[in-house]
C-alpha positions in Angstrom: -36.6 -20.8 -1.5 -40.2 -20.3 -0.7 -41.9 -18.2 1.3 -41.8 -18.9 5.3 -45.2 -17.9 6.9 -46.4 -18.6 10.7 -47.7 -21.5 9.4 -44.8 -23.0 7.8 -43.7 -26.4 9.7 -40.5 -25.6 11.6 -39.0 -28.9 9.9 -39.5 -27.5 6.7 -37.8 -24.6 7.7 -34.7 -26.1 9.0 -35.0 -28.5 5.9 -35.1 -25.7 3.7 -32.0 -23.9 5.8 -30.1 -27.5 5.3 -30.6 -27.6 2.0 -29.4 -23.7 1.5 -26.2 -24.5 3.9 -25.6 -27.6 1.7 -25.8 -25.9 -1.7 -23.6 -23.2 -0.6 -20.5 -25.7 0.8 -21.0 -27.0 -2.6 -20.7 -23.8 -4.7 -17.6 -22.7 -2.2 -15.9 -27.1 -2.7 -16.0 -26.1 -6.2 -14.6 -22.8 -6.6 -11.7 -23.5 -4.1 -11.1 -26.6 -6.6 -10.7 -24.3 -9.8 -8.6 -22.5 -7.5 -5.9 -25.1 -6.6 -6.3 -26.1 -10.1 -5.4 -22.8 -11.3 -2.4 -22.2 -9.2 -1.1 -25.5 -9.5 -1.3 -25.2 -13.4 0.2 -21.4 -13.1 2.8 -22.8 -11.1 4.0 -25.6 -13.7 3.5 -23.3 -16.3 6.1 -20.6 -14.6 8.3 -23.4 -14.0 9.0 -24.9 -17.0 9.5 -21.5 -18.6 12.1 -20.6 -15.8 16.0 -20.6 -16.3 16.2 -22.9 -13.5 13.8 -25.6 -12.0 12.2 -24.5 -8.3 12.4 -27.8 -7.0 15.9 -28.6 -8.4 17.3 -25.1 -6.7 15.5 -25.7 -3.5 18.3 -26.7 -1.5 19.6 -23.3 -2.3 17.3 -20.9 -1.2 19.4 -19.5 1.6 22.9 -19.6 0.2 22.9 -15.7 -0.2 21.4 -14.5 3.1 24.2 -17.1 4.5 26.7 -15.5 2.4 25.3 -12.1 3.4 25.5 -12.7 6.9 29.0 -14.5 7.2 30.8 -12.1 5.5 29.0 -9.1 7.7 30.2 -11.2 10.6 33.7 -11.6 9.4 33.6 -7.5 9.2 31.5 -6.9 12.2 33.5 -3.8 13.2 33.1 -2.2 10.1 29.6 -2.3 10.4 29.1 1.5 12.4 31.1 2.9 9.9 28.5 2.1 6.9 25.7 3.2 9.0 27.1 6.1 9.3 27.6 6.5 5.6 24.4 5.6 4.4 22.3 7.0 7.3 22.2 9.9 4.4 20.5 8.1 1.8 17.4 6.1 4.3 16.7 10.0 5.1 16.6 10.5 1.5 14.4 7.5 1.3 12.2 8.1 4.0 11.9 11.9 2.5 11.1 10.7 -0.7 8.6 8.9 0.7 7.2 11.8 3.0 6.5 14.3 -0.1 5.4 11.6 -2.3 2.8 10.8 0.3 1.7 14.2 0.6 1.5 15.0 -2.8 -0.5 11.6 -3.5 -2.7 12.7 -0.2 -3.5 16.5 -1.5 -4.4 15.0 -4.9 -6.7 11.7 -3.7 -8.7 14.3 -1.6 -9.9 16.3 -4.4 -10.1 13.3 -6.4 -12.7 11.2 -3.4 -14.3 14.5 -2.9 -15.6 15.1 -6.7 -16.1 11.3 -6.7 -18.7 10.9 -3.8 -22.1 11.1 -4.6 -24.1 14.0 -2.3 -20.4 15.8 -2.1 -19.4 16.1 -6.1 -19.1 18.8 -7.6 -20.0 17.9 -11.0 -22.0 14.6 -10.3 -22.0 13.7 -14.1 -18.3 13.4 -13.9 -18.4 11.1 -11.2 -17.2 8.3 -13.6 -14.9 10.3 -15.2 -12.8 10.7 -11.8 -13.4 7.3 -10.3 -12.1 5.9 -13.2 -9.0 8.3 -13.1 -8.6 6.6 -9.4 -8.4 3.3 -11.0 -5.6 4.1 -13.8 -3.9 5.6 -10.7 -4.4 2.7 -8.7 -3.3 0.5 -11.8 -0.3 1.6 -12.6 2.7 0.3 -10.9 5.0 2.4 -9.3 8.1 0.8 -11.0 6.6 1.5 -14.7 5.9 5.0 -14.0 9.2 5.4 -12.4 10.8 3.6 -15.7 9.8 6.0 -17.4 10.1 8.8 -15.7 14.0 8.0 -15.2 13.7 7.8 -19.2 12.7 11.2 -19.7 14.6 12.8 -16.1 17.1 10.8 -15.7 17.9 9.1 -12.3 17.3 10.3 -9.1 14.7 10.6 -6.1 12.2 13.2 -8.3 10.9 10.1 -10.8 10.1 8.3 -7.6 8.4 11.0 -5.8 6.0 11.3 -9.0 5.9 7.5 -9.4 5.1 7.1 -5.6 2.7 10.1 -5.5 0.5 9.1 -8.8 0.0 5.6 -7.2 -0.6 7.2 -4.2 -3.6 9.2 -5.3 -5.4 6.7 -6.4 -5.3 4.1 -3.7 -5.8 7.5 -1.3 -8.7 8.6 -3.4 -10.4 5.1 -3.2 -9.9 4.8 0.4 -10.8 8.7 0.9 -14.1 8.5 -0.9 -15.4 5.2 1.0 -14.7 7.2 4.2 -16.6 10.6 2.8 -19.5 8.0 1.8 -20.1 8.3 6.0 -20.0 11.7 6.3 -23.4 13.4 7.2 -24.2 15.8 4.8 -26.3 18.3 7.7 -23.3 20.3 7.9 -23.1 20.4 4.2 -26.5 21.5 3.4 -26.3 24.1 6.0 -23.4 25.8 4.5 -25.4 25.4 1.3 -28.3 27.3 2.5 -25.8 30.2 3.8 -24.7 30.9 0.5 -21.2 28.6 0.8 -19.2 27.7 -2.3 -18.8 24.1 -2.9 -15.0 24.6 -1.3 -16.0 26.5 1.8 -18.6 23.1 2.0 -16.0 20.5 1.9 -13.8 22.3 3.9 -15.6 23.4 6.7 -18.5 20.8 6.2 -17.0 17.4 5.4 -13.4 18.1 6.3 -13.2 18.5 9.7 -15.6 14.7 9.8 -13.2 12.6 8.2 -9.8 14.4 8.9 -8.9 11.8 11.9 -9.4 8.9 8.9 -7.8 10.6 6.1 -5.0 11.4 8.5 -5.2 7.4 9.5 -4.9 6.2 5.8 -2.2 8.5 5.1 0.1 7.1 8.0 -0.5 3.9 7.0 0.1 4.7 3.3 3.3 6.4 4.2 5.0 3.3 5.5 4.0 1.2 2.4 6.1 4.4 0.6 9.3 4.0 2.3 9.4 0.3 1.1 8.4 1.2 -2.5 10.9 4.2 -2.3 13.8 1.2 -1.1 12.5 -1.0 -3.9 12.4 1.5 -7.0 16.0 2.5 -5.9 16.6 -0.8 -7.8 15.8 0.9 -11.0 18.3 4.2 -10.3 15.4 6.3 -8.9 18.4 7.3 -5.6 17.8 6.2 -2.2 19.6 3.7 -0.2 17.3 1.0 -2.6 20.1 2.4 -5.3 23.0 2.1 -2.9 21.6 -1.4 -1.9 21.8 -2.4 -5.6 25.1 -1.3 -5.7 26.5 -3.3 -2.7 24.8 -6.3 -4.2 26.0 -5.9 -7.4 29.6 -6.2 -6.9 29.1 -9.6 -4.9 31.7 -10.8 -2.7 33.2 -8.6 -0.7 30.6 -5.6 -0.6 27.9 -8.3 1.4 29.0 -6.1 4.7 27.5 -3.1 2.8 24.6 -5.0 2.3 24.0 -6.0 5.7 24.5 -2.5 6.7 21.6 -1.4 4.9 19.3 -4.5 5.0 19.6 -3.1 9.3 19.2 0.2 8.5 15.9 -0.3 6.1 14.8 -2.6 8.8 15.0 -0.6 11.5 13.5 2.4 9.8 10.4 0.5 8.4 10.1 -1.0 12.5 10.1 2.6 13.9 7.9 4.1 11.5 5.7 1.6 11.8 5.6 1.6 15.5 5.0 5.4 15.4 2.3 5.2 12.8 0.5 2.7 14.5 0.7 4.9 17.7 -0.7 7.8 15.9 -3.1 6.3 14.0 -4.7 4.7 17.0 -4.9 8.4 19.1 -6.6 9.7 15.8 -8.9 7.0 15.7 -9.7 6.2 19.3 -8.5 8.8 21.3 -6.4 7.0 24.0 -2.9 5.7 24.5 -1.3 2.8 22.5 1.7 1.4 24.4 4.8 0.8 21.7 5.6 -2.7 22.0 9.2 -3.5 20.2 
């Protein structure tokens, strides 16, 4: 584009300003074609290597959740009962969440802190633990907890690690985009006092970004209790393993099922509804109204 001076004609400018708006529909017509074309071509692809056809198996897409739900209504009255017996595992769920969430927290704050540029410790190893983040961030929690369960054995420890070590690193990338805002006056005056680089951070940068660290971590907690249900899949414990169980014996255990699909619901709605509450007084400083 040339340069627009005073003396430039205004046609030419909106000319030139047509001419940009143009090229860039173009660009965006094109990418959004490879797009489709890819998705369309993945989707083909996945099909003809499935067991079964998508198309062909369609029409039964909600023969389970009907089976599920007419068999829990056939045993309606039995459904208190299996709250009550595994209310005990969604509090192991939800606390397997909880310390996984702190541990991942402790770890991404250290981690955003000596990957921040003004705050680092060791700015030449700013690389080093960014791209620790990202392996962090990478990994799934399943393959960690895979193998984990491998070398453990079952139960809710290999998915407190698995959840915590994916934790840290999408903590730590949030975390460090939030210190990026911090003012470093505080920082340098604690420097010029003679403060270590802890007492800086924690008395300097700390107490700044707290309310959005506290925020993230909320919000990263309830994406924990539904990777704590899932893993359960895998024997990491939880009411995601008793889930598993009631669905593995099919007919006849659906009830069980139900039980716990309410349960997980239910827990995921009022944690949310909490989280959201809190996160908001953090952030804003005034009263959220729970709507249910």
């Amino acid at each position: 584009m040339a340069d627009i001076t005073d003396h430039t004609p205004i046609s030419e400018v909106r000319d030139s300003y047509m001419e940009l708006t143009r090229r860039k529909r173009l660009y965006t017509a094109i990418m959004l074609t490879i797009f489709v074309a890819l998705m369309v071509s993945g989707f083909m692809l996945a099909d003809d290597r499935n067991a079964g056809g998508f198309w062909s198996g369609l029409h039964r897409l909600f023969d389970f959740p009907a089976e599920v739900l007419g068999e829990a209504s056939e045993k309606l009255t039995e459904l208190p009962g299996h709250f009550v017996k595994f209310f005990p595992s969604l509090i192991e769920t939800i606390n397997i969440a909880g310390a996984s969430t702190l541990i991942g927290a402790l770890f991404a704050i250290v981690l955003s802190l000596l990957s921040t540029r003004g705050l680092a410790r060791w700015p030449r190893l700013i690389p080093v633990f960014r791209r620790t983040m990202d392996i962090t961030r990478a990994m799934p929690e399943i393959v960690i907890a895979l193998v984990l369960i491998f070398i453990l054995g079952g139960g809710p420890v290999p998915a407190m690690i698995a959840i915590a070590f994916h934790t840290s690193g999408a903590l730590g990338k949030l975390f460090s985009e939030v210190n990026e805002n911090a003012s470093l006056k505080p920082v340098e005056g604690l420097q010029s006092v003679g403060a270590g680089w802890v007492q800086r951070m924690t008395l300097g940068v700390i107490p700044q970004v707290s309310p959005n660290y506290l925020s993230y971590a909320l919000l990263r907690f309830e994406i924990n209790i539904r990777a704590s249900a899932i893993l359960g899949f895998v024997g990491a414990g939880g009411i995601g393993y008793d889930l598993k169980n009631a669905m593995s014996w099919g007919k006849g255990q659906y009830d069980e099922a139900a039980a716990i699909f309410i349960l997980l619901f239910g827990a995921i709605v009022v944690v949310d509804q909490l989280s959201s509450v809190l996160r908001h007084r953090l952030t804003h400083g005034a009263k959220l109204e729970v709507v249910l």
